[in-house]
Jmol script that loads the backbone (N, CA, C; Angstrom):
load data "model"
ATOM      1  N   UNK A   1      54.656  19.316  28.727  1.00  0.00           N
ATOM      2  CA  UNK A   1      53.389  18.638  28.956  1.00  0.00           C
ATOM      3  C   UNK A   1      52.342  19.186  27.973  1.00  0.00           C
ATOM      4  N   UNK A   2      51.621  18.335  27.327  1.00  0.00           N
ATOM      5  CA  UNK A   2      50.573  18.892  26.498  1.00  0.00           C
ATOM      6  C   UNK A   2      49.152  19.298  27.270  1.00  0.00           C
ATOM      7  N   UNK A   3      48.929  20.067  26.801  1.00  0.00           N
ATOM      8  CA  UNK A   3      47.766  21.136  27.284  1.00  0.00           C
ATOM      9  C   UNK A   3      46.592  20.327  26.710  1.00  0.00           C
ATOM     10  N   UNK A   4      45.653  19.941  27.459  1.00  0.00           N
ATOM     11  CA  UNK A   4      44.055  19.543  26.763  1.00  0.00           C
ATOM     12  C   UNK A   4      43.164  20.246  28.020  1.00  0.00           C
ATOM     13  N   UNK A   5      41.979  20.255  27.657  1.00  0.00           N
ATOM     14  CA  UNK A   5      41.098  20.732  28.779  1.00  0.00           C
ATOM     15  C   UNK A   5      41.193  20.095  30.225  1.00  0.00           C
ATOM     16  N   UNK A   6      41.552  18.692  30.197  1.00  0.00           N
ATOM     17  CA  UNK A   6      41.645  18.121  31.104  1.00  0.00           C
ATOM     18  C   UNK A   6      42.732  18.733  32.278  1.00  0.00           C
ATOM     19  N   UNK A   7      43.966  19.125  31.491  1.00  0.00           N
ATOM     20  CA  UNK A   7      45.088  19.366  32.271  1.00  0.00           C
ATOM     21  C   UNK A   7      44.763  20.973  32.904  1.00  0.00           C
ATOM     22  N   UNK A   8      44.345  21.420  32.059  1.00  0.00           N
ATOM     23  CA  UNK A   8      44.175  22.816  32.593  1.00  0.00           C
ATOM     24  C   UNK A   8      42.582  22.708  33.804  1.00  0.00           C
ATOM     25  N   UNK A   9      42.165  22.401  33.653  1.00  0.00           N
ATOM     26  CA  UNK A   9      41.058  22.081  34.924  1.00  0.00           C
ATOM     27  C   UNK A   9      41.338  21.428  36.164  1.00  0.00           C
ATOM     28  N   UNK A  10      42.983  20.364  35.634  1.00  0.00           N
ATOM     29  CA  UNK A  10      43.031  19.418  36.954  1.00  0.00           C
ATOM     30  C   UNK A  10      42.059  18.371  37.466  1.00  0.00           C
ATOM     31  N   UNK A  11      41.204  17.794  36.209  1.00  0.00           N
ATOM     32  CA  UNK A  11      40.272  16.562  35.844  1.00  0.00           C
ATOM     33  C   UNK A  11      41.058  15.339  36.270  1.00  0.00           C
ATOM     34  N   UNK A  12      40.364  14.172  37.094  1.00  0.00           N
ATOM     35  CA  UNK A  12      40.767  13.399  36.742  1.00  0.00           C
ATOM     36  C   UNK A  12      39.940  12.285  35.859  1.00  0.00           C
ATOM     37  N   UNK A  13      40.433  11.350  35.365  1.00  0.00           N
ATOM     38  CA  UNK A  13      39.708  10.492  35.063  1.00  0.00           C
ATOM     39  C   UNK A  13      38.306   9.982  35.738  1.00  0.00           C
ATOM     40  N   UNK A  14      37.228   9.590  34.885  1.00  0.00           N
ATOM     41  CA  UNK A  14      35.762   8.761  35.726  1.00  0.00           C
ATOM     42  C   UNK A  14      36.032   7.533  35.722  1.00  0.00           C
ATOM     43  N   UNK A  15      35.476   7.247  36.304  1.00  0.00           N
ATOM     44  CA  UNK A  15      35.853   5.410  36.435  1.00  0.00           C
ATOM     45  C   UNK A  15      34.618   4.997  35.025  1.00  0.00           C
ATOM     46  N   UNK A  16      35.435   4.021  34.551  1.00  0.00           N
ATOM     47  CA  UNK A  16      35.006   3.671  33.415  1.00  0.00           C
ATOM     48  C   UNK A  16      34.292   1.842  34.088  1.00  0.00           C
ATOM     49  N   UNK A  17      33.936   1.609  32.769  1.00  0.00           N
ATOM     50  CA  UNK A  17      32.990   0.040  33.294  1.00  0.00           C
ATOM     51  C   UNK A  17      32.738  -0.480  31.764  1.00  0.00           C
ATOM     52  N   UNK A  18      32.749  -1.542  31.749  1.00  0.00           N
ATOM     53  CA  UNK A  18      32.221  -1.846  30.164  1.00  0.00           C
ATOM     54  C   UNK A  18      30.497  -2.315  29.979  1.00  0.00           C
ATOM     55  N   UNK A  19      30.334  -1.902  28.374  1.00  0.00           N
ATOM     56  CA  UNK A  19      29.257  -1.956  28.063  1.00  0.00           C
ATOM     57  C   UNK A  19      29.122  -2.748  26.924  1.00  0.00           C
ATOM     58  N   UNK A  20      28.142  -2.932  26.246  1.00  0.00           N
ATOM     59  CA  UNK A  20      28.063  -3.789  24.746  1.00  0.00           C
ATOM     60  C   UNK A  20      26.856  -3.291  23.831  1.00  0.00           C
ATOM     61  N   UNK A  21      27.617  -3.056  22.674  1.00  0.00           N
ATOM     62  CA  UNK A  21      26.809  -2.496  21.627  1.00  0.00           C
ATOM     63  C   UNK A  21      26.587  -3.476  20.680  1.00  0.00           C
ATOM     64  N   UNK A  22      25.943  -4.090  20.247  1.00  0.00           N
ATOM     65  CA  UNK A  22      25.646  -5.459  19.214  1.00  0.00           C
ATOM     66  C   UNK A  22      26.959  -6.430  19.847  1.00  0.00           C
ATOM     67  N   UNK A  23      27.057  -7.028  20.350  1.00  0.00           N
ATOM     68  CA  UNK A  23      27.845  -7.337  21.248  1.00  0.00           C
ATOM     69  C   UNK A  23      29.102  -7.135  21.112  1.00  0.00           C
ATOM     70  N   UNK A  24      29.215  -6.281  20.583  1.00  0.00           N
ATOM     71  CA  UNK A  24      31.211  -5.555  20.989  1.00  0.00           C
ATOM     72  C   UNK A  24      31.023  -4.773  22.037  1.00  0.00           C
ATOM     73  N   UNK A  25      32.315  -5.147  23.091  1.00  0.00           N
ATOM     74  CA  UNK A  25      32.454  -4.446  24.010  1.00  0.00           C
ATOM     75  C   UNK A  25      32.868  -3.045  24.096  1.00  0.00           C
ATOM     76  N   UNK A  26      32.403  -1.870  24.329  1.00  0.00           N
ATOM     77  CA  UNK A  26      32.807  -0.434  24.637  1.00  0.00           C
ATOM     78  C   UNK A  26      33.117   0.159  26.087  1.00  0.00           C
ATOM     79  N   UNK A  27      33.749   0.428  26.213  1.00  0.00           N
ATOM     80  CA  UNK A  27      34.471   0.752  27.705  1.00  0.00           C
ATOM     81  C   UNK A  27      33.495   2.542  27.484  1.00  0.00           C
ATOM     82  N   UNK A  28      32.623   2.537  28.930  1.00  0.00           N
ATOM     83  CA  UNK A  28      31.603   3.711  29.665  1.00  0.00           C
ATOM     84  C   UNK A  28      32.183   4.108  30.294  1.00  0.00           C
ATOM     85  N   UNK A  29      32.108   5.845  30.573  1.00  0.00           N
ATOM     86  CA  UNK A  29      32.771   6.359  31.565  1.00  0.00           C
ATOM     87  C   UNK A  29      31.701   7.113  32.189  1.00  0.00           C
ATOM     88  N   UNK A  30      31.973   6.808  34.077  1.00  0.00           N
ATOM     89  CA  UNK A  30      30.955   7.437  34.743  1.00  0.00           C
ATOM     90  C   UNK A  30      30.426   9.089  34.433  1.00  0.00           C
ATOM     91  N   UNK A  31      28.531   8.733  34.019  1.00  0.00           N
ATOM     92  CA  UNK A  31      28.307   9.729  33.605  1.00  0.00           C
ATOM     93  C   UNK A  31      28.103   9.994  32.453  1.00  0.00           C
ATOM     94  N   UNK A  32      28.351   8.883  31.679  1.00  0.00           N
ATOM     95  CA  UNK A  32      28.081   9.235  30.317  1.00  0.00           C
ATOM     96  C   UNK A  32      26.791   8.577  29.414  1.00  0.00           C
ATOM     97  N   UNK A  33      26.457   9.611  28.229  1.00  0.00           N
ATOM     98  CA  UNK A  33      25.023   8.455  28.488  1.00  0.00           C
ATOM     99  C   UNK A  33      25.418   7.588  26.950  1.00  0.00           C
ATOM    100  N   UNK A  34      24.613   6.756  26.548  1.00  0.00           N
ATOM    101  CA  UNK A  34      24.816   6.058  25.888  1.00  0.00           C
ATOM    102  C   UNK A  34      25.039   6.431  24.584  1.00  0.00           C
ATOM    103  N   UNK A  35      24.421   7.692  24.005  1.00  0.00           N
ATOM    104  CA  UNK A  35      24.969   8.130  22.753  1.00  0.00           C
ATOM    105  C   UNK A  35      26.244   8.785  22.731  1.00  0.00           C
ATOM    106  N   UNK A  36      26.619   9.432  24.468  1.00  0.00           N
ATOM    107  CA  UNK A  36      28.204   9.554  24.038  1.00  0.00           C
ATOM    108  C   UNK A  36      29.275   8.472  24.240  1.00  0.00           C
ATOM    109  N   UNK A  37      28.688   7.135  24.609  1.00  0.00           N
ATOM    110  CA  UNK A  37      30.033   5.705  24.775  1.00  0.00           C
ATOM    111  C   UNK A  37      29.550   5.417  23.149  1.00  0.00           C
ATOM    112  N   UNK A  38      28.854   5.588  22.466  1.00  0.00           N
ATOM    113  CA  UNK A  38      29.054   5.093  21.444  1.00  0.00           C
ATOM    114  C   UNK A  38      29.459   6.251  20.445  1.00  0.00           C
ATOM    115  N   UNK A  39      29.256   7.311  20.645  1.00  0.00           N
ATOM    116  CA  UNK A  39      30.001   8.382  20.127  1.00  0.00           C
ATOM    117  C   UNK A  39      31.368   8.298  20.775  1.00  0.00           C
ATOM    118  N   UNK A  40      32.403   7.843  21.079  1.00  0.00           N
ATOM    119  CA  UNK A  40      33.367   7.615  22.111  1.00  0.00           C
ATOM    120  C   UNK A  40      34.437   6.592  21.211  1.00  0.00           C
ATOM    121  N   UNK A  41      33.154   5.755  20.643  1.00  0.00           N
ATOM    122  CA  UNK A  41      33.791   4.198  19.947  1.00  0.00           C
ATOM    123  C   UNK A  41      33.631   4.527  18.401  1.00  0.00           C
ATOM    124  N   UNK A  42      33.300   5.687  18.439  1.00  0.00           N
ATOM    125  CA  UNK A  42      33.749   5.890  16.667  1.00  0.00           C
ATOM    126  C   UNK A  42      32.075   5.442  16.179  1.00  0.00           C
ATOM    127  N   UNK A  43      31.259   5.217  16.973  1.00  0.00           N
ATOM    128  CA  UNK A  43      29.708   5.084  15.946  1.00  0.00           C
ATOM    129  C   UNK A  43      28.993   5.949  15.977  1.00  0.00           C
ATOM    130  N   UNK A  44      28.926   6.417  14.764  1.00  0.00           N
ATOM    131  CA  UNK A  44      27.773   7.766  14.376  1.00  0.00           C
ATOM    132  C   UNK A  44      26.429   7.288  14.275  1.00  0.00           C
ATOM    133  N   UNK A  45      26.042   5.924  13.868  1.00  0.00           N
ATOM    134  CA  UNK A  45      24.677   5.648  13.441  1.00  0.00           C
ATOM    135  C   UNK A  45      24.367   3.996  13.936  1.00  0.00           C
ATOM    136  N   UNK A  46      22.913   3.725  14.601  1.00  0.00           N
ATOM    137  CA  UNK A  46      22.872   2.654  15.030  1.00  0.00           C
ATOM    138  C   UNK A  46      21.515   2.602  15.320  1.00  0.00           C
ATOM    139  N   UNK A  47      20.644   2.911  14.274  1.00  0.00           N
ATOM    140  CA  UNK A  47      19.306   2.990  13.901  1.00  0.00           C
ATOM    141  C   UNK A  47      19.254   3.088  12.226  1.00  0.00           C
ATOM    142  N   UNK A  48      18.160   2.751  11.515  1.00  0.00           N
ATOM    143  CA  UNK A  48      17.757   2.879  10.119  1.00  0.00           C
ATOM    144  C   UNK A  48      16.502   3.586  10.103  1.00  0.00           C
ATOM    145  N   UNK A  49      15.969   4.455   9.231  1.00  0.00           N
ATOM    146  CA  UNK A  49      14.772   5.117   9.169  1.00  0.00           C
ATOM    147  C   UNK A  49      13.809   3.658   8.562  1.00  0.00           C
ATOM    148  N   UNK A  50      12.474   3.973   8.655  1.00  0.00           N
ATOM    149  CA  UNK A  50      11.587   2.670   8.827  1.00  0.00           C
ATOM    150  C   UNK A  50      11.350   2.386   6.758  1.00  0.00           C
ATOM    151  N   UNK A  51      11.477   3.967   6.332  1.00  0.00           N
ATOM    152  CA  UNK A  51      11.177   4.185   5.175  1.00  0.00           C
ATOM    153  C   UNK A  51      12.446   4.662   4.520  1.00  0.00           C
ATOM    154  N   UNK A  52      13.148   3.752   3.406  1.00  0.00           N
ATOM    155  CA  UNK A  52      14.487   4.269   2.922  1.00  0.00           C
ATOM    156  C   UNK A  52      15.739   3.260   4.024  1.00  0.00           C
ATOM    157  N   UNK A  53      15.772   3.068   4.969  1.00  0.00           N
ATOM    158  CA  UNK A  53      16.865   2.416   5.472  1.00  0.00           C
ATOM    159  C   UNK A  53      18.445   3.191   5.732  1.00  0.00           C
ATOM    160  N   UNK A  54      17.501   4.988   5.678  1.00  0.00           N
ATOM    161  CA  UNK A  54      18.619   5.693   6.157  1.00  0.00           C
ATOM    162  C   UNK A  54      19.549   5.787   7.419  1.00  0.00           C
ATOM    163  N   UNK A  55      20.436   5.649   7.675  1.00  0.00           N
ATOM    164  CA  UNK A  55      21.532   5.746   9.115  1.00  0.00           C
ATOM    165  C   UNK A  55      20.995   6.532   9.682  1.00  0.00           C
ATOM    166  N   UNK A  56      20.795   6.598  11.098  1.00  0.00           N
ATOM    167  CA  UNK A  56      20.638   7.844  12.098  1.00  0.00           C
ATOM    168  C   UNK A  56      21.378   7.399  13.233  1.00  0.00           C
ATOM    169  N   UNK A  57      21.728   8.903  13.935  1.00  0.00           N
ATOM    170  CA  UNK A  57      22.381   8.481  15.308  1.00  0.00           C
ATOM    171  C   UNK A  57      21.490   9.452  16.212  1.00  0.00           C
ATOM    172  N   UNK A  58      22.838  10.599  16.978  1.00  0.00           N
ATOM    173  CA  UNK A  58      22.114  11.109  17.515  1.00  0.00           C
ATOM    174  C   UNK A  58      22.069  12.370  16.661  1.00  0.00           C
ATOM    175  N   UNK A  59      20.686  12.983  16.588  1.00  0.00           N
ATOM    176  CA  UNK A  59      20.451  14.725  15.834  1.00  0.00           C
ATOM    177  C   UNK A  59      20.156  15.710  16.929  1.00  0.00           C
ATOM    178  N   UNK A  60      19.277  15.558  18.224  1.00  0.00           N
ATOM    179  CA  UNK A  60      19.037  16.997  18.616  1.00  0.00           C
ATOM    180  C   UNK A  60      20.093  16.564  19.867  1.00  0.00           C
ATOM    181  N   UNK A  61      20.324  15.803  20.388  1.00  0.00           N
ATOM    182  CA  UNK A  61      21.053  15.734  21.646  1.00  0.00           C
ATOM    183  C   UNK A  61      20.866  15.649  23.032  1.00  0.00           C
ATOM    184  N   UNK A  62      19.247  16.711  22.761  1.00  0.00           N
ATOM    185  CA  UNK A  62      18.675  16.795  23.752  1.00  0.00           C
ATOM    186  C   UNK A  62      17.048  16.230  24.242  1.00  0.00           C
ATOM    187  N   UNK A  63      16.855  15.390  23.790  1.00  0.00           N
ATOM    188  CA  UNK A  63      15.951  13.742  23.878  1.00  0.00           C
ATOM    189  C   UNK A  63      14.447  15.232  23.225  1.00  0.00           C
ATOM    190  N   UNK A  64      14.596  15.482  22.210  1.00  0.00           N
ATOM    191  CA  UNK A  64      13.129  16.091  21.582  1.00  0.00           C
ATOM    192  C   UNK A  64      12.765  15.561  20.021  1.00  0.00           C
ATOM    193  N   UNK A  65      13.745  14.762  19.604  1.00  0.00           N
ATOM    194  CA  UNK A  65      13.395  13.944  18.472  1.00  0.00           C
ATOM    195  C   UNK A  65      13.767  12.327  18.803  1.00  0.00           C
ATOM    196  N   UNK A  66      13.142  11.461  17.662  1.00  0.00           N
ATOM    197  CA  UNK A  66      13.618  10.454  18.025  1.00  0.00           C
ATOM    198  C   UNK A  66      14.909   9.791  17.135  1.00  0.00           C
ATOM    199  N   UNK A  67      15.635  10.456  16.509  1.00  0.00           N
ATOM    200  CA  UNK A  67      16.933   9.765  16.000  1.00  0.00           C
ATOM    201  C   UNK A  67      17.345   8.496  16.009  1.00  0.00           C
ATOM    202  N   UNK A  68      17.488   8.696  17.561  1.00  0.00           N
ATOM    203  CA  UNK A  68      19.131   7.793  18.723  1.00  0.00           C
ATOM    204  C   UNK A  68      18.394   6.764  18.759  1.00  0.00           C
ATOM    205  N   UNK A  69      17.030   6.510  18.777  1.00  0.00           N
ATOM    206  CA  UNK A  69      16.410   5.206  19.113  1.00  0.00           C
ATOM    207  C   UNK A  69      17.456   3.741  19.175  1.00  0.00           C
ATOM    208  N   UNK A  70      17.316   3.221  20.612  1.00  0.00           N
ATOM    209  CA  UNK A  70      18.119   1.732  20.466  1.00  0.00           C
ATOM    210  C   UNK A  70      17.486   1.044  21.448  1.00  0.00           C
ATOM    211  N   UNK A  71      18.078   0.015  21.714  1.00  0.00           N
ATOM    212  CA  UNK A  71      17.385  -1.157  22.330  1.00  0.00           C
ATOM    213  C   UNK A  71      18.154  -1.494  23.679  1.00  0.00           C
ATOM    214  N   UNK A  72      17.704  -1.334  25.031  1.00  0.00           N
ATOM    215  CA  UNK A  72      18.964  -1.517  26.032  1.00  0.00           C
ATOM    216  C   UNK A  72      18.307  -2.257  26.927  1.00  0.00           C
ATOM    217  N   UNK A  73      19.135  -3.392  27.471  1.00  0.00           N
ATOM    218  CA  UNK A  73      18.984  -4.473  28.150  1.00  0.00           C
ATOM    219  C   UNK A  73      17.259  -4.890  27.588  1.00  0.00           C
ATOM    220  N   UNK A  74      17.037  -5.212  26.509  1.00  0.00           N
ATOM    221  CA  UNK A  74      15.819  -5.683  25.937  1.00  0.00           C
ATOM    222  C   UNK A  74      14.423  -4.831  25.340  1.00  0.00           C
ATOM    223  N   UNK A  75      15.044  -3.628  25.805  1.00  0.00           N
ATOM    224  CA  UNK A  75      13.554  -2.921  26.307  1.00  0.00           C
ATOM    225  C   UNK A  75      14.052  -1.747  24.934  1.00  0.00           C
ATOM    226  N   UNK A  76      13.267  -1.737  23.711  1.00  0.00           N
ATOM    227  CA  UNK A  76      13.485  -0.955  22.787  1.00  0.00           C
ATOM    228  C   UNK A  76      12.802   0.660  22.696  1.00  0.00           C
ATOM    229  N   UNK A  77      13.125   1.250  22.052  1.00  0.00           N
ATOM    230  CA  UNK A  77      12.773   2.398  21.819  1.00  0.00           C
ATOM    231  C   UNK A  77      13.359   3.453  22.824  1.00  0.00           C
ATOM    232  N   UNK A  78      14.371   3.538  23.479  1.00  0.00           N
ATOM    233  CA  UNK A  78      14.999   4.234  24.163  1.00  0.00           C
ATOM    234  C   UNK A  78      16.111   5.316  24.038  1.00  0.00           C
ATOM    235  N   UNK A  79      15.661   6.491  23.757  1.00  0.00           N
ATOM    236  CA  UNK A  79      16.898   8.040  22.950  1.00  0.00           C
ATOM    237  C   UNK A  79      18.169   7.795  24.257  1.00  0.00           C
ATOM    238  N   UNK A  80      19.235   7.232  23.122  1.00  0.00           N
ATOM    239  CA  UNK A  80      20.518   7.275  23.476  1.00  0.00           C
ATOM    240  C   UNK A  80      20.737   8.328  24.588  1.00  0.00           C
ATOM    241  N   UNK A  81      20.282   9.170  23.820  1.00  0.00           N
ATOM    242  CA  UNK A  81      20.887  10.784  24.277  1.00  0.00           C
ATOM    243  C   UNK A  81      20.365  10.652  25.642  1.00  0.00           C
ATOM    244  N   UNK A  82      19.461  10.367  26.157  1.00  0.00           N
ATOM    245  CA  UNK A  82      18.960  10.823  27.736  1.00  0.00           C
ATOM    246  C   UNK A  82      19.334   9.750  28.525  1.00  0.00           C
ATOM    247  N   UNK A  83      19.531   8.398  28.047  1.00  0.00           N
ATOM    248  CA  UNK A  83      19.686   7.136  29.121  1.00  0.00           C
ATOM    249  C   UNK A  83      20.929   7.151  29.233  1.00  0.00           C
ATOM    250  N   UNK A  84      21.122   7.199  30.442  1.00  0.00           N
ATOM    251  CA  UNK A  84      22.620   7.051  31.332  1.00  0.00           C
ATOM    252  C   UNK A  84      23.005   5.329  31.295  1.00  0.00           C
ATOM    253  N   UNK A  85      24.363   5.154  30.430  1.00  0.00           N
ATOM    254  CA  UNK A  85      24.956   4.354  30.165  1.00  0.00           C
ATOM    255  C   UNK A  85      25.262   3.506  31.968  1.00  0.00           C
ATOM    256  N   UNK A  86      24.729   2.441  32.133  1.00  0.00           N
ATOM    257  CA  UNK A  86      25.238   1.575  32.773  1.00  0.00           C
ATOM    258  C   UNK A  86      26.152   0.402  33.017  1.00  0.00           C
ATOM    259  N   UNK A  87      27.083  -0.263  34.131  1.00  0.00           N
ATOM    260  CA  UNK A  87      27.593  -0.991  33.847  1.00  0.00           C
ATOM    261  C   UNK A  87      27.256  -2.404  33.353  1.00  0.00           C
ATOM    262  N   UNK A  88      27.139  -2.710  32.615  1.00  0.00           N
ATOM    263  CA  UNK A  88      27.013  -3.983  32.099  1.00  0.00           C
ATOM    264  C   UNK A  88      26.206  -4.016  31.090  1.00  0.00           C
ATOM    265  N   UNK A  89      25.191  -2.742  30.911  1.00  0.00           N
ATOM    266  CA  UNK A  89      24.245  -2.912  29.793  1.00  0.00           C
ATOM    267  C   UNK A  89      24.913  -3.219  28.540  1.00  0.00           C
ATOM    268  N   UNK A  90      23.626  -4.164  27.982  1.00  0.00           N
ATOM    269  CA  UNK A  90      23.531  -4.370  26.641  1.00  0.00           C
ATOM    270  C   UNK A  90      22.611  -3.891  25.984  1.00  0.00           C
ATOM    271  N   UNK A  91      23.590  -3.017  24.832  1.00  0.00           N
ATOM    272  CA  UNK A  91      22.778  -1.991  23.978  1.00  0.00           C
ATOM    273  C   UNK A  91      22.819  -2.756  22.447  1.00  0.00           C
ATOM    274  N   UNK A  92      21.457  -2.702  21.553  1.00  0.00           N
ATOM    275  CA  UNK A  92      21.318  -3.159  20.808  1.00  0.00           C
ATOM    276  C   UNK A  92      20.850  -2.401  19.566  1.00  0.00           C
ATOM    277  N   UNK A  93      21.652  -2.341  18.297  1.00  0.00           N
ATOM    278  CA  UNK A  93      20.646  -1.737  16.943  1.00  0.00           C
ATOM    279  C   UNK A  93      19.194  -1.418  17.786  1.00  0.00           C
ATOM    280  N   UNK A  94      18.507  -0.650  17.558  1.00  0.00           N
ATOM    281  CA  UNK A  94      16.979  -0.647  16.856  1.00  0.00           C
ATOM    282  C   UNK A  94      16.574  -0.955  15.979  1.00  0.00           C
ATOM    283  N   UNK A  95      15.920  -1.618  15.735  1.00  0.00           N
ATOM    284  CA  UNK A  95      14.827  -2.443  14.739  1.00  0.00           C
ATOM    285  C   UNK A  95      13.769  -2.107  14.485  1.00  0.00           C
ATOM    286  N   UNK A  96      13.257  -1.487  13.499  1.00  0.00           N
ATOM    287  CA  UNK A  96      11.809  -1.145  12.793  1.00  0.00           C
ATOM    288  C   UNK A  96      11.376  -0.064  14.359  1.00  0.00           C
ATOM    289  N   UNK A  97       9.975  -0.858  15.058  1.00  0.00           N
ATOM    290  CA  UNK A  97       9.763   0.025  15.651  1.00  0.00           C
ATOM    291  C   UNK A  97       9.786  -0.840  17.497  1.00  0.00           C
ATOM    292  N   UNK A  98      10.813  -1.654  17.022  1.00  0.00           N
ATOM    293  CA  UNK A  98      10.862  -2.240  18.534  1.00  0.00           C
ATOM    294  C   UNK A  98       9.542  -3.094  18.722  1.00  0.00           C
ATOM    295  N   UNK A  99       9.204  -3.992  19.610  1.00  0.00           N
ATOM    296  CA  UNK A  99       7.869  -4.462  20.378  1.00  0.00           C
ATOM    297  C   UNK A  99       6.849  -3.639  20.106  1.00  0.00           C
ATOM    298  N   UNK A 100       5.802  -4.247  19.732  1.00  0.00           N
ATOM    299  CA  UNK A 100       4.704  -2.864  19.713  1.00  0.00           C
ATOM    300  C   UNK A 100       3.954  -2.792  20.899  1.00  0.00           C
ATOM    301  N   UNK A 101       4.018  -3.533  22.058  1.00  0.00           N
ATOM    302  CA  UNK A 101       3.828  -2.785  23.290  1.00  0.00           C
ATOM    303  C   UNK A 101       4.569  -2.232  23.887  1.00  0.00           C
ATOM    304  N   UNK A 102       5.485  -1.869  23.157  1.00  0.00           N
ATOM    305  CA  UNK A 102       6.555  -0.615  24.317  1.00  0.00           C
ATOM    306  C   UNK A 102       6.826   0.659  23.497  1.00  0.00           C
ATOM    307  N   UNK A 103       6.167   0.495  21.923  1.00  0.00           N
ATOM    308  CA  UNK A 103       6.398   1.490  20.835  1.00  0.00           C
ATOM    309  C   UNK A 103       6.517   2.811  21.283  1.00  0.00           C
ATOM    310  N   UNK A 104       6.708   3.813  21.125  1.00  0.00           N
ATOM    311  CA  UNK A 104       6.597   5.253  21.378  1.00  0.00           C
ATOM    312  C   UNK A 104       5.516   5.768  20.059  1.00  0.00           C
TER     313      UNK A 104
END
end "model"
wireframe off; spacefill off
backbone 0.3
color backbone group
């Protein structure tokens, strides 16, 4: 039997649920927040800087910069890193600076 952290803890699986990132579907697992289902699906970057059109994903991890910025169920400007991935949400690129009444 191969050894991963899982086996040696006696983990079982979270119940998973699907989600959508520009509308491809990504399978969420309970508990996870949205920069790790898309860290999960192989995407490092899903924001552009406003100046240059550089890639960003997530950088501090812990919601004190704004990197991760994305757009979920409509409502933009939201750090990946802290919002707990739900079932059914739709997560979207970020765009410039989102709505400018919801801007940060």
């Amino acid at each position: 039997m191969m050894r991963t952290p899982r086996t040696l803890v006696g983990g079982t699986p979270a119940a998973t649920y699907p989600v959508t990132f520009d509308g491809r579907e990504l399978t969420a697992q309970e508990g996870q927040s949205v920069a790790a289902v898309l860290w999960s699906a192989g995407i490092l970057a899903w924001r552009a800087t406003r100046e240059g059109g550089a890639p960003r994903g997530a950088f501090c991890g812990i919601g004190a910069c704004y990197d991760c910025l994305v757009t979920v169920n409509g409502r933009p400007n939201q750090r990946a890193c802290l919002v707990p991935a739900r079932p059914g949400d739709a997560v979207t690129t970020q765009e410039g600076i989102g709505r400018a009444e919801l801007a940060v």
